[in-house]
MILOZA-750166 format. One record per residue: residue in three letters; x, y, z of N, C-alpha, C, O in turn. Coordinates in pm, whole numbers, padded with zeros to 5 digits, always signed. Last residue first. Example, Ala and Ser with C-alpha at 12.3 -4.5 7.8 and 13.67 -1.06 7.14 Angstrom:
BEGIN
SER+01285-00225+00708+01367-00106+00714+01290+00003+00787+01341+00114+00804;ALA+01319-00569+00780+01230-00450+00780+01320-00330+00780+01424-00332+00846;
END
This chain:
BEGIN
UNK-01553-00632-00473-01607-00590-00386-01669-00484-00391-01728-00442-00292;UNK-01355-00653-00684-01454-00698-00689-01563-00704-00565-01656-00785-00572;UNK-01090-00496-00440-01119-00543-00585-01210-00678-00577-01184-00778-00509;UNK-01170-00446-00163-01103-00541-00208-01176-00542-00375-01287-00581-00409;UNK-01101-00133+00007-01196-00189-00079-01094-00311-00080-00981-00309-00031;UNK-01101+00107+00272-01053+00058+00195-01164-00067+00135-01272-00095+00187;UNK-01054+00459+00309-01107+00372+00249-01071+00255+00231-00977+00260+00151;UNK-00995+00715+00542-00944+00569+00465-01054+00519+00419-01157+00531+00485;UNK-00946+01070+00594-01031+00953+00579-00996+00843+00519-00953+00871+00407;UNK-00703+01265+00800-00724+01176+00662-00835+01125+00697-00857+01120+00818;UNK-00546+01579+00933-00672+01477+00925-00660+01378+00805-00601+01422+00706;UNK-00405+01757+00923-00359+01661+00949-00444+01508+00962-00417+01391+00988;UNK-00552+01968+00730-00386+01989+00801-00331+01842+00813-00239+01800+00742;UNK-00795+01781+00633-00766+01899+00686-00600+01869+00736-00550+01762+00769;UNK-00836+01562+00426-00949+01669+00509-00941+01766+00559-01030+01851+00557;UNK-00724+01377+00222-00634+01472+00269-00791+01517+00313-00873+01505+00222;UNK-00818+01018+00176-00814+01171+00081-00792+01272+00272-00830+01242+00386;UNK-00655+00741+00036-00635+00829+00115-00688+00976+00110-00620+01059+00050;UNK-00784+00390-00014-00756+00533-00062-00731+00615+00074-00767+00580+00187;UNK-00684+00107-00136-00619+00191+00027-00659+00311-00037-00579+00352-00122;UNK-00747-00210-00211-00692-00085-00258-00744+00001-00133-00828-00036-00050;UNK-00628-00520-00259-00689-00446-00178-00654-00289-00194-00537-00252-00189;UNK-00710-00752-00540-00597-00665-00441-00689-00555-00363-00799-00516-00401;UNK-00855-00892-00686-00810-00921-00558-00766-00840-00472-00778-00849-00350;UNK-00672-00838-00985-00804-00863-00905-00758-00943-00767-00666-01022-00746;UNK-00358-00696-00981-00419-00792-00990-00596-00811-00951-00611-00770-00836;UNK-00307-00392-01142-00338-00425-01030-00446-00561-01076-00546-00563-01147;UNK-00224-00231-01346-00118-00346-01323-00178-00437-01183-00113-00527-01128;UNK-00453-00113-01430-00452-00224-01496-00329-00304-01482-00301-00402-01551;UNK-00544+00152-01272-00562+00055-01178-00497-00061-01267-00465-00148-01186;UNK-00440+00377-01420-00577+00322-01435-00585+00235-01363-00701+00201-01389;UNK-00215+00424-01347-00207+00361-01507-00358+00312-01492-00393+00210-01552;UNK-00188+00447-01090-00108+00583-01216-00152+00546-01344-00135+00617-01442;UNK-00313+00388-00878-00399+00356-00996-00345+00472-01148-00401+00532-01240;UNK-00085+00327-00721-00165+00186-00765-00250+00254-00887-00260+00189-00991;UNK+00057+00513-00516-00004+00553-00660+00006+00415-00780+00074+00404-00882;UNK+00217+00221-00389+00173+00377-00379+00157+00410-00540+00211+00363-00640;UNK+00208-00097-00285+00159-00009-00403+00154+00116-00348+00081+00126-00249;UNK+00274-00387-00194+00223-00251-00113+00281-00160-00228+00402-00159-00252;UNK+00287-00720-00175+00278-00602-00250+00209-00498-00212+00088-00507-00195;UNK+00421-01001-00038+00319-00877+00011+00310-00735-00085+00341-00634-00022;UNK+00558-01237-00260+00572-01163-00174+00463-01091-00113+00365-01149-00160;UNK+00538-01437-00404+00498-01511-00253+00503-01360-00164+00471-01350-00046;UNK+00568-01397-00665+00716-01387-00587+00692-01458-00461+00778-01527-00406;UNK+00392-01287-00888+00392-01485-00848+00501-01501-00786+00565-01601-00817;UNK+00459-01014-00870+00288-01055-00831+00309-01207-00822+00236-01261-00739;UNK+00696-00990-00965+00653-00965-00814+00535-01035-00791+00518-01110-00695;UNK+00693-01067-01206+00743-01178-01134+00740-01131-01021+00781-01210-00936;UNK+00585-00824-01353+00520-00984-01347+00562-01072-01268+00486-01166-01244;UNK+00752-00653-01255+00596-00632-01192+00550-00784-01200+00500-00853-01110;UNK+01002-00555-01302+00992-00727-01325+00798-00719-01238+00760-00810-01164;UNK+01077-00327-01458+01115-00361-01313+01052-00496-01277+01097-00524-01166;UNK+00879-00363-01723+01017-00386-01687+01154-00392-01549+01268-00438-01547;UNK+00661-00304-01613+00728-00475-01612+00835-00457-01649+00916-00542-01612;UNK+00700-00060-01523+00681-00160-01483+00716-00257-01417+00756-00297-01308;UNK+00746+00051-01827+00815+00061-01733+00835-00010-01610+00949-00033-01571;UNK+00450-00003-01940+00599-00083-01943+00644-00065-01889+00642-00163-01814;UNK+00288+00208-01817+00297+00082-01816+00396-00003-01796+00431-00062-01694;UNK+00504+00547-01850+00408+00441-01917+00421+00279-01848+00531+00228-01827;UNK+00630+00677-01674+00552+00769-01705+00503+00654-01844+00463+00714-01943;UNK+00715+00665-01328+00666+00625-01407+00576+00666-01497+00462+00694-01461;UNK+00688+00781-01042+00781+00864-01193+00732+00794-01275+00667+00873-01344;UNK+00496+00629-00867+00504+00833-00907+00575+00863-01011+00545+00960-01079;UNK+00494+00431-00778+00507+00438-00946+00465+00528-00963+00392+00548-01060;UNK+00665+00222-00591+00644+00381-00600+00631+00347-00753+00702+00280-00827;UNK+00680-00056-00366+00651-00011-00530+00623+00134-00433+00591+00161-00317;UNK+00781-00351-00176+00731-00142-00122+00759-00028-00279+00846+00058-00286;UNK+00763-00630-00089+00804-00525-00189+00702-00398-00186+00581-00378-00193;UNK+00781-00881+00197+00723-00721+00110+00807-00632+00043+00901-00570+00093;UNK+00759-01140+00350+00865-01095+00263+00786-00953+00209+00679-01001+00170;UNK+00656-01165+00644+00618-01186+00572+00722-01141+00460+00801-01074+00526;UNK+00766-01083+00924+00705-01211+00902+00677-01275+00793+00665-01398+00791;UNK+01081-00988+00813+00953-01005+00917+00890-01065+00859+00922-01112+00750;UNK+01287-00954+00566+01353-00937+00734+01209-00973+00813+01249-00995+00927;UNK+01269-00864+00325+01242-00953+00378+01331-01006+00489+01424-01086+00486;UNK+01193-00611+00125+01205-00634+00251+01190-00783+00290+01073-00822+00281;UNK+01257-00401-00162+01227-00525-00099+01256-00561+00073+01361-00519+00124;UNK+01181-00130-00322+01237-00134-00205+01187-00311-00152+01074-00327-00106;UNK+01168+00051-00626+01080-00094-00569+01186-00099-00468+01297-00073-00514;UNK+01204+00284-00692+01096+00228-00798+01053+00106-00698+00937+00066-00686;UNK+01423+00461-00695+01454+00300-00674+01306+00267-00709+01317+00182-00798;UNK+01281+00729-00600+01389+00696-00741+01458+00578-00744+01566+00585-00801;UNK+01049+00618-00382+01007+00722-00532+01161+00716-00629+01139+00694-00748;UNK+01028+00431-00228+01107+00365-00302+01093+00546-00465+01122+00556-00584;UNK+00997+00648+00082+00952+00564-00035+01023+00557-00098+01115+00638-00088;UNK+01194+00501+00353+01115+00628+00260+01032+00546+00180+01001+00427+00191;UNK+01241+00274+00660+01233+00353+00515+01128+00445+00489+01025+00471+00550;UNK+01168-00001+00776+01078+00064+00759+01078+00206+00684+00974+00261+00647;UNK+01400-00189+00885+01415-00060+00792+01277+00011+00765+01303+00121+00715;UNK+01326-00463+01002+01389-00373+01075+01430-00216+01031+01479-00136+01110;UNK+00948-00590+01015+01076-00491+00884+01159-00459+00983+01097-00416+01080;UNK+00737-00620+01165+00877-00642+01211+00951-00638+01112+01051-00706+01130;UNK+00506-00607+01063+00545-00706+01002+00676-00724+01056+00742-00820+01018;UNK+00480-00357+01126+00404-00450+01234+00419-00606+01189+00369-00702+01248;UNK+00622-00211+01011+00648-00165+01147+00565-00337+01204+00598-00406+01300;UNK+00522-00234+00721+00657-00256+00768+00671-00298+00910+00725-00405+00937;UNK+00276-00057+00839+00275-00233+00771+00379-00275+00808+00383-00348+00907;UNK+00414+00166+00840+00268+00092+00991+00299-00027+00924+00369-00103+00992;UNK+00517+00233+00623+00563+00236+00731+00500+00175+00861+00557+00146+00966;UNK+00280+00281+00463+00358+00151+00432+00460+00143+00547+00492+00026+00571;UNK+00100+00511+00614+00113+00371+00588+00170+00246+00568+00140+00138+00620;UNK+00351+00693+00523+00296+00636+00662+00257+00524+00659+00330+00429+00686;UNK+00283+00683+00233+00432+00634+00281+00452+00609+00405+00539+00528+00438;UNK+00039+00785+00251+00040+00659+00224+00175+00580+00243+00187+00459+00262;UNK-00050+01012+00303-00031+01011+00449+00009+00854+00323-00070+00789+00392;UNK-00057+01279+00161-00231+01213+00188-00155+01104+00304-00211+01114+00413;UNK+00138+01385-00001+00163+01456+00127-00020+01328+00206-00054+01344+00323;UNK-00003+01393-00341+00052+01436-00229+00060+01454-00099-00012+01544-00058;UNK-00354+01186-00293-00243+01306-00362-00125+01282-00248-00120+01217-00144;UNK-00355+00790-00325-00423+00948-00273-00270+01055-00302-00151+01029-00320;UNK-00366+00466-00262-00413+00628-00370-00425+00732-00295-00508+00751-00206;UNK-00256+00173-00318-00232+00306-00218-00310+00400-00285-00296+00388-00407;UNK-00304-00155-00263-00270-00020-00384-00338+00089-00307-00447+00090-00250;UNK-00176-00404-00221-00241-00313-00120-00202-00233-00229-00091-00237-00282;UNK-00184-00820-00254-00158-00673-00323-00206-00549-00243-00303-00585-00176;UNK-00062-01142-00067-00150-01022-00091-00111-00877-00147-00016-00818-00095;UNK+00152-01276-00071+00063-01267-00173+00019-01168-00202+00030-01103-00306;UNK+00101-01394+00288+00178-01422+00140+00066-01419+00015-00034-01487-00010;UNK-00142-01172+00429-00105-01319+00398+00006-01323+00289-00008-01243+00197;UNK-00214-00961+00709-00203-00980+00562-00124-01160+00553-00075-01233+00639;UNK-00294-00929+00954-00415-00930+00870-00356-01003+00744-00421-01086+00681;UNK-00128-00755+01072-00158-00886+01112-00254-00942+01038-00302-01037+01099;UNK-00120-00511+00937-00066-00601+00909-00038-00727+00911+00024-00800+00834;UNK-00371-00364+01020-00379-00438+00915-00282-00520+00914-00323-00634+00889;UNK-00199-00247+01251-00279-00276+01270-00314-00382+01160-00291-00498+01195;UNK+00024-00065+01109+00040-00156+01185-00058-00255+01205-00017-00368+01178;UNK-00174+00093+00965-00063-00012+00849-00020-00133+00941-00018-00251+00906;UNK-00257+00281+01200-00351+00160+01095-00267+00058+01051-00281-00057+01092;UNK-00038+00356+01283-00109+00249+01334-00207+00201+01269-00244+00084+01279;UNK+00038+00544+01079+00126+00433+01089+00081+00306+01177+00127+00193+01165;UNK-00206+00696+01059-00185+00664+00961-00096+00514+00977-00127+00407+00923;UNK-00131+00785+01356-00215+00741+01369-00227+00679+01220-00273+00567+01241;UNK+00110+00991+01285+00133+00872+01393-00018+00737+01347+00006+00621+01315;UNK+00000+01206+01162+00117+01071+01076+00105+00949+01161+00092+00833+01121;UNK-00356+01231+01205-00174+01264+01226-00127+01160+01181-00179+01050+01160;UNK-00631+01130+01272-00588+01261+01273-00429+01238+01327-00389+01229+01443;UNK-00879+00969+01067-00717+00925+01119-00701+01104+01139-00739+01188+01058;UNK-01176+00818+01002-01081+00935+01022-00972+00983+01061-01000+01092+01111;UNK-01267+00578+00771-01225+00548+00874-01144+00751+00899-01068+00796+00814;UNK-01577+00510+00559-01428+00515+00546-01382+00587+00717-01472+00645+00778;UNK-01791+00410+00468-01767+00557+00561-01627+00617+00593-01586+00725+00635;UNK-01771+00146+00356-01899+00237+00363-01843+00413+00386-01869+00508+00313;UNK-01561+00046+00352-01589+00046+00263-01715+00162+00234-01742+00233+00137;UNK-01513+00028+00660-01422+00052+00550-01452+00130+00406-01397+00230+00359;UNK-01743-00107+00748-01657+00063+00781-01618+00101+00699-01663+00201+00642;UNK-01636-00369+00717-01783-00263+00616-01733-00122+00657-01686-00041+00576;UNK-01326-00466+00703-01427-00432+00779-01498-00332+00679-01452-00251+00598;UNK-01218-00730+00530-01218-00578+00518-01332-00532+00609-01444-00571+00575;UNK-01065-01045+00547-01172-00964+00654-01079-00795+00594-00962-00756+00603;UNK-00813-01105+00469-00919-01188+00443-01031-01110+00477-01116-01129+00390;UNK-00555-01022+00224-00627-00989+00344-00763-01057+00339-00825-01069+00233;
END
């Protein structure tokens, strides 16, 4: 992604409902380039499988889907861009991973969209990558953050 709006970063953005979570992802998606990493954060239920659903949705995915939580990695390349859709909620060390081939996603050309990006401390996450927090405000409310590593 080339342009993170200061918003972003400063005050972070207020989304009230699933719907509105899925138009951001939409929204950004015109944004993204072959390559680019998106690491997701936030608890339970924080709205980030929405998200990857807005991305999907605006990249013209025809499956736009769950999360990959017991398949670990969901590939898409049906829209504009090719995207692998990571869950690393079960994952319970590093390796695990690369052993789903993490090293050869990140030099694939693909779009990497990360939920729970920082299970391992953020250290499978390339510099560069754009990280997505989500924190939960009320019932249906969220605030977004988002950052570009070294930013």
């Amino acid at each position: 992604m080339k342009n993170i709006d200061k918003i972003f970063q400063k005050t972070g953005v207020v989304l009230q409902g699933e719907e509105a979570m899925r138009e951001l992802g939409s929204r950004l998606s015109e944004d993204l380039e072959v390559g680019d990493v998106l690491g997701l954060v936030g608890e339970l239920g924080a709205g980030k499988t929405r998200f990857v659903q807005g991305v999907l949705d605006g990249l013209g995915c025809a499956n736009a889907g769950n999360s990959p939580t017991f398949n670990l990695v969901h590939e898409h390349t049906d829209g504009r861009l090719p995207v692998a859709h990571f869950d690393l909620y079960r994952l319970r060390q590093m390796d695990e991973a690369l052993e789903i081939g993490w090293d050869e996603y990140l030099t694939s050309g693909m779009v990497l969209l990360v939920e729970w990006a920082d299970r391992f401390g953020g250290e499978l996450m390339p510099s560069g990558a754009v990280w997505v927090q989500i924190e939960i405000i009320g019932e249906t409310s969220r605030r977004v953050w988002m950052r570009q590593a070294g930013n």
